[in-house]
Structure formats: structure tokens, C-alpha cells
ZAMAR-498484 format. One record per residue: residue in one letter; x, y, z of N, C-alpha, C in turn. Coordinates in pm, 1 decimal, always signed. Layout:
BEGIN
- A_X_Y_Z_X_Y_Z_X_Y_Z
...
END
This chain:
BEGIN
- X_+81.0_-120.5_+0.0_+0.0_+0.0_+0.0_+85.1_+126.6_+0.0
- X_+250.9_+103.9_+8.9_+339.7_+211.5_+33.8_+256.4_+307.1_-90.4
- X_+247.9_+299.3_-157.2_+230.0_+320.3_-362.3_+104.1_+485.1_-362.4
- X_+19.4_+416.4_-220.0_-126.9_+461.3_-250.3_-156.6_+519.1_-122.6
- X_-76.1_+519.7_+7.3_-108.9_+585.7_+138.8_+25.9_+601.4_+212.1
- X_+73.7_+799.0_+209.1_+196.9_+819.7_+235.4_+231.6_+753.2_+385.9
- X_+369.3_+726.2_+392.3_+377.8_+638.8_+501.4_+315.6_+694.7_+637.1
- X_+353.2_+872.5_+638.5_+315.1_+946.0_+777.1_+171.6_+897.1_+782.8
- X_+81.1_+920.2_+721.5_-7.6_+881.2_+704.4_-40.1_+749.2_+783.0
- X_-1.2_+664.6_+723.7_-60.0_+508.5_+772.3_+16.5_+470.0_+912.3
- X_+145.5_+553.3_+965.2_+163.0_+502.3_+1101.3_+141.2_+600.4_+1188.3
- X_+48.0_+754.7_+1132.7_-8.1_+785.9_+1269.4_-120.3_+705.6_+1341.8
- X_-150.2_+767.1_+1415.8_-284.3_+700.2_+1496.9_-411.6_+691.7_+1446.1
- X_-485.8_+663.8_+1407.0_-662.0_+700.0_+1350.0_-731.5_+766.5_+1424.5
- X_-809.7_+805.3_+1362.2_-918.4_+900.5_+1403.0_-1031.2_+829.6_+1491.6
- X_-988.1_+725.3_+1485.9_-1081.0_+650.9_+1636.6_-986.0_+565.1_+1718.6
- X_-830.7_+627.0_+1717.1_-792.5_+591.9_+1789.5_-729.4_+469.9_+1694.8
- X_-608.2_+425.1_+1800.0_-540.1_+271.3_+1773.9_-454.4_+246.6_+1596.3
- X_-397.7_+206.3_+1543.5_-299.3_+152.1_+1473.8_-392.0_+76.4_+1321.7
- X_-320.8_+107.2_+1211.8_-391.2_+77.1_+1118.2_-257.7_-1.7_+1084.5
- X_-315.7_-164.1_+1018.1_-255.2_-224.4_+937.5_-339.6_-328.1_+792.4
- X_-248.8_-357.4_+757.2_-291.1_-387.5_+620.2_-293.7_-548.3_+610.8
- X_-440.2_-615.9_+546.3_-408.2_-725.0_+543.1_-413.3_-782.2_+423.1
- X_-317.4_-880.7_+341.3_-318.0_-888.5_+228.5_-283.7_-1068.3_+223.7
- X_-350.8_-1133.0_+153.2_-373.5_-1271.6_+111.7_-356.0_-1321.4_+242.2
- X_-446.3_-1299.9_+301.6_-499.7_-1346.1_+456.9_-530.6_-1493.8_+411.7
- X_-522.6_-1592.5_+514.6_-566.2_-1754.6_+535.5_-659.1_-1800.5_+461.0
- X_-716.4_-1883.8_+427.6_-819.2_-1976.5_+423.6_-960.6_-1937.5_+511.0
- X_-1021.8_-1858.0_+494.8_-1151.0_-1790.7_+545.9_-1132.6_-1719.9_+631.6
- X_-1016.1_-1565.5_+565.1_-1020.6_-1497.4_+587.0_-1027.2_-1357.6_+502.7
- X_-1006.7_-1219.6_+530.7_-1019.6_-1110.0_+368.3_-847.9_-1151.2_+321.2
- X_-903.3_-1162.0_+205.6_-754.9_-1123.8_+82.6_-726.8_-1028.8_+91.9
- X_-784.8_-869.9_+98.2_-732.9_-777.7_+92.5_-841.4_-678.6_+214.4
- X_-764.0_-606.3_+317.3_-830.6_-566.4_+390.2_-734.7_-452.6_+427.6
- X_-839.8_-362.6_+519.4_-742.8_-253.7_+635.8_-835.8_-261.4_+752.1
- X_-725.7_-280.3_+861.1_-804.9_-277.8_+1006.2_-719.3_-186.0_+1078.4
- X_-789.5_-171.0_+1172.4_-746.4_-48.6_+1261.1_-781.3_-100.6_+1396.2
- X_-626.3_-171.0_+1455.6_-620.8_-235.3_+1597.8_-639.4_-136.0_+1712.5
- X_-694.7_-173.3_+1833.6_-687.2_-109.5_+1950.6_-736.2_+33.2_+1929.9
- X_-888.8_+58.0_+1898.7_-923.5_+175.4_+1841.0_-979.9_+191.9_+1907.4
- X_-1015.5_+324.5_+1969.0_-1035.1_+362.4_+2126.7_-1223.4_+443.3_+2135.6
- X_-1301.3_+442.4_+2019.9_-1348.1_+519.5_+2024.4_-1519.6_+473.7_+2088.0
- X_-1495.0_+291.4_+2117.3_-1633.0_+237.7_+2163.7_-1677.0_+192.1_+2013.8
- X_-1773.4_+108.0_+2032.5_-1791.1_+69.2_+1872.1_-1955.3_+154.4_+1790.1
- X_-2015.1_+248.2_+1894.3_-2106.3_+331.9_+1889.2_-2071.9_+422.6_+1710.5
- X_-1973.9_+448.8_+1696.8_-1965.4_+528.1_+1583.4_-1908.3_+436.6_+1414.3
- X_-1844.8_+312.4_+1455.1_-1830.8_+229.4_+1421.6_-1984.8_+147.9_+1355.9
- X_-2088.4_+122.0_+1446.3_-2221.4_+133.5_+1374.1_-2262.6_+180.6_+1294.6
- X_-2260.5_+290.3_+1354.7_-2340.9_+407.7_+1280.2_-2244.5_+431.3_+1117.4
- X_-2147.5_+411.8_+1094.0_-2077.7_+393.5_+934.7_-2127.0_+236.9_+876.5
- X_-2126.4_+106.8_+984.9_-2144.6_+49.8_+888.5_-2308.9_+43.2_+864.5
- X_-2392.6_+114.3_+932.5_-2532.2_+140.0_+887.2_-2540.4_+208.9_+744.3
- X_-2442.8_+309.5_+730.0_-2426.2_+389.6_+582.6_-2365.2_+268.9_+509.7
- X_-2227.8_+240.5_+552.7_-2170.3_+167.3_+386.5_-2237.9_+11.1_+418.3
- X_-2262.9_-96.5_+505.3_-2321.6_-192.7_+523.2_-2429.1_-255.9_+569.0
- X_-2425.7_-299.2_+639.9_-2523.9_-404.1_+662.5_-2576.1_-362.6_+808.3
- X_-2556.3_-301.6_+857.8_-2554.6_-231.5_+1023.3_-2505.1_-359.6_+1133.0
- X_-2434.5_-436.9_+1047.5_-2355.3_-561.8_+1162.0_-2216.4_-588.4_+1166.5
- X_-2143.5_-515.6_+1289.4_-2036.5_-527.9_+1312.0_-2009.9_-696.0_+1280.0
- X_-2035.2_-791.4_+1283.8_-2053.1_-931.4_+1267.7_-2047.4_-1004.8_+1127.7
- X_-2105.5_-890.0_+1029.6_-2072.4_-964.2_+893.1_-2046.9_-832.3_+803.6
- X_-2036.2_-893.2_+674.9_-2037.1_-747.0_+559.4_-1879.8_-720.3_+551.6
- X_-1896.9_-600.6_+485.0_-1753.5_-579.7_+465.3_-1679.3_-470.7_+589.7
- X_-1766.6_-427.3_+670.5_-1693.6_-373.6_+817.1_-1719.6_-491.8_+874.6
- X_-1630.4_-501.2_+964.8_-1662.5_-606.9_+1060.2_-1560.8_-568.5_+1215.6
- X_-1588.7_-635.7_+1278.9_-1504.6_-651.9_+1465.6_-1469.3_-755.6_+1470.7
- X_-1341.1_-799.6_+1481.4_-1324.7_-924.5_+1511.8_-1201.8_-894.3_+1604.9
- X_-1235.6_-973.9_+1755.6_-1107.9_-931.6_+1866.3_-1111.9_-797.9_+1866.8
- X_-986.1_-678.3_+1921.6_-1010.7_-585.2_+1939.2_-959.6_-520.3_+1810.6
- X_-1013.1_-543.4_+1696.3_-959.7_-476.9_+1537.1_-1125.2_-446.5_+1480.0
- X_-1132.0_-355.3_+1418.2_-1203.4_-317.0_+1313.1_-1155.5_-306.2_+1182.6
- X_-1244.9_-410.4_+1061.4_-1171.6_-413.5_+949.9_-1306.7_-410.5_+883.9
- X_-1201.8_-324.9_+754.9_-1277.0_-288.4_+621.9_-1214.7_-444.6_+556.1
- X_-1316.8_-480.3_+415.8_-1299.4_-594.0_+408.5_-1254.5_-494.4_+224.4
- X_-1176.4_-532.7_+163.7_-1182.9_-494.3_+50.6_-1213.5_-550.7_-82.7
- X_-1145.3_-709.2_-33.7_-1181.7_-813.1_-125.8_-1136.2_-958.9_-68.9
END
């Protein structure tokens, strides 16, 4: 992702808090291509409320999801 998100960028902190990393040809039923954002401090209240706009309103499936203490966009 160096290519497409300047580095300052991707190792400050997020805007809800906690560490963004990149996941790419993840396991056997997991995303191939993703970004999550570990240890994100902000409660998962606002976290809803986006994936009500871009998904499914379930932290649990879709392409946002919670799994452990990470929030991930699912990309493909």
C-alpha cells in the first residue's frame, strides 16, 4: 500500500484511535485484501453508525466487521 497511502499517514494514529494495518492474502476464510485499525479507542457506537451507511448495520458480517479488538474494512 506504500504506492497509494503516504507512510506518515498510515503510522499515525486514526481518528478513532489505535494503529492501522494492512491485510493482504490473509488464510483460508479470511479477507484477501483488507485494512483494520487495531486497539481503536473510540467504543464501537460510531463504528455502527458507518457500517449502517456503507453496510449491513452488523459489526458481525459485511464488509466492516469486529473481530477481537480490530475493526476491518474488508476490501476483497
Amino acid at each position: 500500500m506504500e504506492n497509494y497511502i503516504k507512510t506518515s499517514n498510515w503510522t499515525s494514529m486514526s481518528p478513532i484511535g489505535g494503529n492501522y494495518d494492512w491485510i493482504y492474502n490473509g488464510a483460508s476464510g479470511t479477507p484477501i485484501a483488507a485494512i483494520a485499525i487495531s486497539g481503536y479507542t473510540t467504543g464501537d457506537e460510531p463504528l455502527l453508525k458507518l457500517d449502517e451507511i456503507m453496510d449491513d448495520g452488523s459489526l458481525g458480517s459485511g464488509i466492516i466487521q469486529k473481530t477481537g479488538g480490530s475493526i476491518i474494512y474488508i476490501i476483497e
